[in-house]
VMD Tcl script that builds the backbone (N, CA, C; Angstrom):
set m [mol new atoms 288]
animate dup $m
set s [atomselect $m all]
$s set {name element resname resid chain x y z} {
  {N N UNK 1 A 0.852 -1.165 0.000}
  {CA C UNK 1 A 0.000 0.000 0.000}
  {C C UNK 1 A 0.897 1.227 0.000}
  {N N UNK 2 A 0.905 1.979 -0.843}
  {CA C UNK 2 A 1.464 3.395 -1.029}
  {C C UNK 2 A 0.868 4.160 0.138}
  {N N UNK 3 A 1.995 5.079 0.333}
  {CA C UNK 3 A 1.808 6.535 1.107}
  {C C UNK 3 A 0.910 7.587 0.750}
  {N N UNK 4 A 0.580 7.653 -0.060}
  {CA C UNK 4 A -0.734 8.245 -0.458}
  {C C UNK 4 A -1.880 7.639 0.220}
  {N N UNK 5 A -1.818 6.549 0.106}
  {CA C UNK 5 A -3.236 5.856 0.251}
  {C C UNK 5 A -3.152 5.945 1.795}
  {N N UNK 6 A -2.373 5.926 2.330}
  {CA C UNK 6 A -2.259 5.560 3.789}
  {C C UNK 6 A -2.676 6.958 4.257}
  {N N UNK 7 A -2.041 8.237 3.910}
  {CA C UNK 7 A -2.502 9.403 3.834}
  {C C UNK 7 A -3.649 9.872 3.954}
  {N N UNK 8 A -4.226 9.223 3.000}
  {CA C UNK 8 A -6.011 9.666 2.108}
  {C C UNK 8 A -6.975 8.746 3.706}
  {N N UNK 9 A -6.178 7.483 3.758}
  {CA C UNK 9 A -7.250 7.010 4.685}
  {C C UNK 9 A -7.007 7.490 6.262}
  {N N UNK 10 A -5.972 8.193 6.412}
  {CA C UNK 10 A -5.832 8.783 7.769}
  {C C UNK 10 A -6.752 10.203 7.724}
  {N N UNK 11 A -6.518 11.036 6.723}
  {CA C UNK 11 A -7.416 12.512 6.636}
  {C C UNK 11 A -9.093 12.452 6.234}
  {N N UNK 12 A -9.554 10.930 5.648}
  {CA C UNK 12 A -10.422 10.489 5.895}
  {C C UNK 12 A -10.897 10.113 7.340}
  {N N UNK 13 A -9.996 9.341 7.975}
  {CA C UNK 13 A -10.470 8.932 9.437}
  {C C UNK 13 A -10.621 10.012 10.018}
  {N N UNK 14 A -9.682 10.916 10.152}
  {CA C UNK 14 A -9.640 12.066 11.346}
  {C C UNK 14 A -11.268 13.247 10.624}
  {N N UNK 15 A -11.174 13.263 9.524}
  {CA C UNK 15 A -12.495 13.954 9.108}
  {C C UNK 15 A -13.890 13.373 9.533}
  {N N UNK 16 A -13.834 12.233 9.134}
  {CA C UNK 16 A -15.146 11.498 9.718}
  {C C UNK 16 A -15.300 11.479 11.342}
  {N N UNK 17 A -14.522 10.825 11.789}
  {CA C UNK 17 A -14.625 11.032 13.461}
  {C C UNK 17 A -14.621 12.461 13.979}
  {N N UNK 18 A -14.331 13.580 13.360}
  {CA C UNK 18 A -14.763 14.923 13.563}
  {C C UNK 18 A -16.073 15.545 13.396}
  {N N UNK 19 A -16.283 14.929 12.407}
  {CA C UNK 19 A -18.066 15.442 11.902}
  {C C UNK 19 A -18.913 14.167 12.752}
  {N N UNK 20 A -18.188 13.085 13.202}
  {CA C UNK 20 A -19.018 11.898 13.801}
  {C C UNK 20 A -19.333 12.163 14.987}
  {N N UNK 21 A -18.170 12.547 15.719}
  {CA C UNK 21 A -18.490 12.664 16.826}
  {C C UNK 21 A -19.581 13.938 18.128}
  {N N UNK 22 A -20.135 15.027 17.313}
  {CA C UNK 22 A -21.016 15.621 18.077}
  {C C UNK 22 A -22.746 14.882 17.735}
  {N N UNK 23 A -22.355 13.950 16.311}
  {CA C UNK 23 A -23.470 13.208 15.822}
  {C C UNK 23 A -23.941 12.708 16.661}
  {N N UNK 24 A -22.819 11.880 17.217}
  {CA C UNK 24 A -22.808 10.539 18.139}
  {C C UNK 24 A -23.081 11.155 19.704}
  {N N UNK 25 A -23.002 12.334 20.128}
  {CA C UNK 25 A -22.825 12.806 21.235}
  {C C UNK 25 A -24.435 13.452 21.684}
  {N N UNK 26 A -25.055 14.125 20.595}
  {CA C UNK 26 A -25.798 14.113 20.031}
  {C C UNK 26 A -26.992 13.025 20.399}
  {N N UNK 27 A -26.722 11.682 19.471}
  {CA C UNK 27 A -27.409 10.980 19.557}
  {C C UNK 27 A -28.240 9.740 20.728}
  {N N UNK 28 A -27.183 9.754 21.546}
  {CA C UNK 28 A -26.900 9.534 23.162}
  {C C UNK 28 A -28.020 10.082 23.889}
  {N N UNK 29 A -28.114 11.369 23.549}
  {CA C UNK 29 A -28.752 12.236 24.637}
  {C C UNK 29 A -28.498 13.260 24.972}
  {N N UNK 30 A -27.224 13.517 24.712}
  {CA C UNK 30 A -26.361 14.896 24.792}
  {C C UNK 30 A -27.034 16.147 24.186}
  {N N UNK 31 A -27.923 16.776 24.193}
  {CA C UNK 31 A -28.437 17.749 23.085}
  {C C UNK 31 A -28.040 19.277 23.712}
  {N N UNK 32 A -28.211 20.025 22.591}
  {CA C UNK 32 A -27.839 21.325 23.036}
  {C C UNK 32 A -29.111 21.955 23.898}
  {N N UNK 33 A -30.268 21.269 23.935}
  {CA C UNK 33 A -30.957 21.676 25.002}
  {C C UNK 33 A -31.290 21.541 25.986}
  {N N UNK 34 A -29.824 20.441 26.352}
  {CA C UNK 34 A -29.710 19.766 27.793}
  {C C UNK 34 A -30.003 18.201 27.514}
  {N N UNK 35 A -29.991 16.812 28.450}
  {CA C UNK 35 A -29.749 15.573 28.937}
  {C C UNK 35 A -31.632 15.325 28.005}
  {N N UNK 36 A -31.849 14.883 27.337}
  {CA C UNK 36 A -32.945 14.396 26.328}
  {C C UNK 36 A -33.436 13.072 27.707}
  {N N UNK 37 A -34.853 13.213 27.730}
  {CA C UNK 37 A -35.885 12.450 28.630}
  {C C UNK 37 A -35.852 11.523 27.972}
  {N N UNK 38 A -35.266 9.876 28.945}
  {CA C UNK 38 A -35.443 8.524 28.230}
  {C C UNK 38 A -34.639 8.000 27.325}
  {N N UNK 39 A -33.122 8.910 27.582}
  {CA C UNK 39 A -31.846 8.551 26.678}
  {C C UNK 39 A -31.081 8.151 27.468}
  {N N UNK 40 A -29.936 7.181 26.673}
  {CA C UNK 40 A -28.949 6.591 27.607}
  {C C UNK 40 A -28.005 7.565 28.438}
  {N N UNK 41 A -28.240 9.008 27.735}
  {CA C UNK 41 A -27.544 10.388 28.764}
  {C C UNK 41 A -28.509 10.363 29.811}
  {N N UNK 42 A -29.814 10.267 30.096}
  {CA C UNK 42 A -30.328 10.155 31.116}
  {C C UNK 42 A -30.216 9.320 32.489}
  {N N UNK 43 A -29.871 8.384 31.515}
  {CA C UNK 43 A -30.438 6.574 32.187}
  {C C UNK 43 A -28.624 7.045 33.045}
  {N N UNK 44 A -27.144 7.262 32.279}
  {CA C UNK 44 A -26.379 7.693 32.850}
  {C C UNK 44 A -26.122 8.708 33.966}
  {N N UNK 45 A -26.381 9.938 33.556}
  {CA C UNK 45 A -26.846 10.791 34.813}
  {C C UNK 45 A -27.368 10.231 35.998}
  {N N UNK 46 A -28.600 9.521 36.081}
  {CA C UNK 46 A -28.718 9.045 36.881}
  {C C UNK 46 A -28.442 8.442 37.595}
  {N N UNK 47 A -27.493 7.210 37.082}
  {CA C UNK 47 A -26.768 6.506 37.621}
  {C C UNK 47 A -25.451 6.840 38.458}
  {N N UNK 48 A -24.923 8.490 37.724}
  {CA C UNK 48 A -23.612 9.099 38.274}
  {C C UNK 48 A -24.150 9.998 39.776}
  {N N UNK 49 A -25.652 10.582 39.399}
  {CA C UNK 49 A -26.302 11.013 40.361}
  {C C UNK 49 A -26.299 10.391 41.655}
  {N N UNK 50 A -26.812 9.216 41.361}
  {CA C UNK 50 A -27.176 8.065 42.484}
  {C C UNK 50 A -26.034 8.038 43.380}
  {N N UNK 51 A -25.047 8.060 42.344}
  {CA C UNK 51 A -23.734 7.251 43.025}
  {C C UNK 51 A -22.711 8.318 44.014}
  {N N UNK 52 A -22.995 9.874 43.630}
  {CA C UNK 52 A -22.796 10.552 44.459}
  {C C UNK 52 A -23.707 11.344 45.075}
  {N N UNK 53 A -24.631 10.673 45.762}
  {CA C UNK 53 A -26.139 11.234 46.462}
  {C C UNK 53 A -26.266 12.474 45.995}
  {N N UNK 54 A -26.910 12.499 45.020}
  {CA C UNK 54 A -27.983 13.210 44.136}
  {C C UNK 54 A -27.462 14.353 43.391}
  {N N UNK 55 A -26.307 14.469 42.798}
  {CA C UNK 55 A -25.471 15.353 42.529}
  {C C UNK 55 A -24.365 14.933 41.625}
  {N N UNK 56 A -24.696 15.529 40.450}
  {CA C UNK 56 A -23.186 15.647 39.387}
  {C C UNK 56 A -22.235 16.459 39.272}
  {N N UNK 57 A -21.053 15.358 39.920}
  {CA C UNK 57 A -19.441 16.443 39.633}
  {C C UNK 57 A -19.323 17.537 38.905}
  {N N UNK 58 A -18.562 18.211 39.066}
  {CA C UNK 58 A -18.201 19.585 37.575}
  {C C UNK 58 A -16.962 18.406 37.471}
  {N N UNK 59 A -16.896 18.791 36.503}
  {CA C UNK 59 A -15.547 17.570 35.563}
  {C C UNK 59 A -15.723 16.286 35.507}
  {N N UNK 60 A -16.810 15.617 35.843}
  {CA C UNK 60 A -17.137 14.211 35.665}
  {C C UNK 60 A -17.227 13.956 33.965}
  {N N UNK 61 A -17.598 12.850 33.662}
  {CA C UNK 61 A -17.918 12.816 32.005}
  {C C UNK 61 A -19.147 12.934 31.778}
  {N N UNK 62 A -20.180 12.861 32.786}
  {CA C UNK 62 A -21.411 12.920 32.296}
  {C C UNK 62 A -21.301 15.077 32.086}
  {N N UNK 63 A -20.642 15.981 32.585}
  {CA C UNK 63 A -20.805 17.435 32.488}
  {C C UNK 63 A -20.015 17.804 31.373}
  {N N UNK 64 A -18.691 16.541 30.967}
  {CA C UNK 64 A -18.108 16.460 29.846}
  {C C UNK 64 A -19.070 16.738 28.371}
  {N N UNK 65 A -19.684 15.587 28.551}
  {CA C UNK 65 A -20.471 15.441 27.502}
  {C C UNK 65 A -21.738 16.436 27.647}
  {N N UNK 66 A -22.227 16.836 28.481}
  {CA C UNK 66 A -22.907 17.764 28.465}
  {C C UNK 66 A -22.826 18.926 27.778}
  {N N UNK 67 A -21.919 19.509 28.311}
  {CA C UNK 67 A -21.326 20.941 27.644}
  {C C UNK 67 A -20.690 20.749 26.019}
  {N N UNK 68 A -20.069 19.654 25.547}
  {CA C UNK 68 A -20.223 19.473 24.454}
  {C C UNK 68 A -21.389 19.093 23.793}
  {N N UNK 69 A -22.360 18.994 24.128}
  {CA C UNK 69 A -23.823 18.610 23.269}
  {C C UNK 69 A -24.191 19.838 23.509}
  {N N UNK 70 A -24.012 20.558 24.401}
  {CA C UNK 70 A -24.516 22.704 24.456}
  {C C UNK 70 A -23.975 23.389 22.973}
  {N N UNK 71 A -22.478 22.885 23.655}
  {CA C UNK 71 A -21.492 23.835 22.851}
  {C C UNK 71 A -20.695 23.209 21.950}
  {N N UNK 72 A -20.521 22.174 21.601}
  {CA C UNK 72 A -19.793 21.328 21.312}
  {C C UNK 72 A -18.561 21.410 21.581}
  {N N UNK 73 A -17.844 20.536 20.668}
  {CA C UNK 73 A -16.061 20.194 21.201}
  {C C UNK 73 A -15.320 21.449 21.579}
  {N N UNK 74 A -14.233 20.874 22.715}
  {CA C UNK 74 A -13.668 22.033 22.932}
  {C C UNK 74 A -12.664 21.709 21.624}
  {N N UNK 75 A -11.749 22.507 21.179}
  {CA C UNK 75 A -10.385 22.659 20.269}
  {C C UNK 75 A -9.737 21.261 20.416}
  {N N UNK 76 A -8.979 21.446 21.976}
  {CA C UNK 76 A -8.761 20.360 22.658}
  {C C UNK 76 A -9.111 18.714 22.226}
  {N N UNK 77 A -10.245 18.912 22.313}
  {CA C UNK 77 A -11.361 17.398 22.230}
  {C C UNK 77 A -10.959 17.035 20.727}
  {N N UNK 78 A -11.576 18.477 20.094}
  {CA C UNK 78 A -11.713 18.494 17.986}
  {C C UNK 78 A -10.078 17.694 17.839}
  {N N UNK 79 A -9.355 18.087 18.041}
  {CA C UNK 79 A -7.637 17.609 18.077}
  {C C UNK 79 A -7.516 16.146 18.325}
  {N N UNK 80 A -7.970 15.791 19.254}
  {CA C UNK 80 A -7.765 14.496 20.699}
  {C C UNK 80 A -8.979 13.668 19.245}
  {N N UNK 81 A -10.370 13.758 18.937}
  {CA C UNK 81 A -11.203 13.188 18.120}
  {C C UNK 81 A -10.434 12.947 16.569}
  {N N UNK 82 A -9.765 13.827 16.069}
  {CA C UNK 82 A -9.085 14.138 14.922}
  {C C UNK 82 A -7.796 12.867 14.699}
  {N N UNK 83 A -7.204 13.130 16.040}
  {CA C UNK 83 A -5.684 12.197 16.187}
  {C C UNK 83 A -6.334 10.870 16.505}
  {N N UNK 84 A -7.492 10.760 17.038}
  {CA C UNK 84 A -7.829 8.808 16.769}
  {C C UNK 84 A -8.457 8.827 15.678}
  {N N UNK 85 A -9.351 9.606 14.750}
  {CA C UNK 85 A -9.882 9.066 13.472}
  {C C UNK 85 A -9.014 8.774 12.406}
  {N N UNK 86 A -7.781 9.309 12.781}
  {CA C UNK 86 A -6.527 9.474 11.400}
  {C C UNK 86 A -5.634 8.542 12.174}
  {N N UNK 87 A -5.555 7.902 13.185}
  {CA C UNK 87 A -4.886 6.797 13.623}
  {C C UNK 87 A -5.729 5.108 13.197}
  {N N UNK 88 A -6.766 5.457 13.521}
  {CA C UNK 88 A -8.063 4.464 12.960}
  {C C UNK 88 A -7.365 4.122 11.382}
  {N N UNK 89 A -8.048 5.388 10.708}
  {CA C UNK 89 A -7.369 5.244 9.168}
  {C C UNK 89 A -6.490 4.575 8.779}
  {N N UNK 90 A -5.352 4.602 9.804}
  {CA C UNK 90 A -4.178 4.835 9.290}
  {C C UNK 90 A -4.413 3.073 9.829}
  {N N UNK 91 A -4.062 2.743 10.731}
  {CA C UNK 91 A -4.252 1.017 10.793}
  {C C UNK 91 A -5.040 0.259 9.461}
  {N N UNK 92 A -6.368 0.831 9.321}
  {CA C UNK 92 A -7.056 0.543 8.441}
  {C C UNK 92 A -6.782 0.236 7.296}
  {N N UNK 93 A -6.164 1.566 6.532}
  {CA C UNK 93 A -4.931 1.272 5.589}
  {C C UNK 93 A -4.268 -0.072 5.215}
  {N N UNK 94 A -3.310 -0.088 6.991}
  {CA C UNK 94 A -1.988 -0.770 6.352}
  {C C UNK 94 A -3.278 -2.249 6.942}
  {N N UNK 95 A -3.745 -2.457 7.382}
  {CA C UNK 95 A -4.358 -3.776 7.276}
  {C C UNK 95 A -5.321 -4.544 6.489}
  {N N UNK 96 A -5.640 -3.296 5.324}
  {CA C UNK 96 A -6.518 -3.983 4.296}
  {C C UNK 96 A -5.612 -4.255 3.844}
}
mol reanalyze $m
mol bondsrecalc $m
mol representation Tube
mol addrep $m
């Protein structure tokens, strides 16, 4: 497999898992108008709730994902989402 190709399928990966991931964050339950009634972001919350009598951390992952389904990714995240979709690719590549 040429370097090109390995290329094409890494800037493919890191593109898709960029546009995928507020989809997916999104689709969970995460919405920009807050934790969606009867989603697995709910059914979670609750469970993080429970577990620290009745109250969600600031910096836990359930406020993680929160604020990215508000606001979406921080820079940070877009980068961190970017460097596994073009690592994905890039395996992908050399193993077809």
């Amino acid at each position: 497999m040429g370097l090109l190709t390995v290329l094409a399928f890494g800037a493919v990966g890191a593109g898709g898992a960029v546009v995928a991931a507020p989809l997916a964050i999104a689709a969970v339950g995460f919405t920009a108008s807050g934790i969606a009634a009867g989603s697995w972001a709910a059914a979670i919350m609750s469970a993080v709730a429970t577990a620290n009598g009745g109250a969600v951390a600031a910096g836990s992952a359930v406020s993680f994902f929160q604020a990215a389904g508000v606001v979406g990714l921080s820079t940070g995240a877009t980068a961190a989402v970017a460097g596994t979709g073009a690592l994905t690719g890039i395996t992908a590549a050399v193993l077809i």
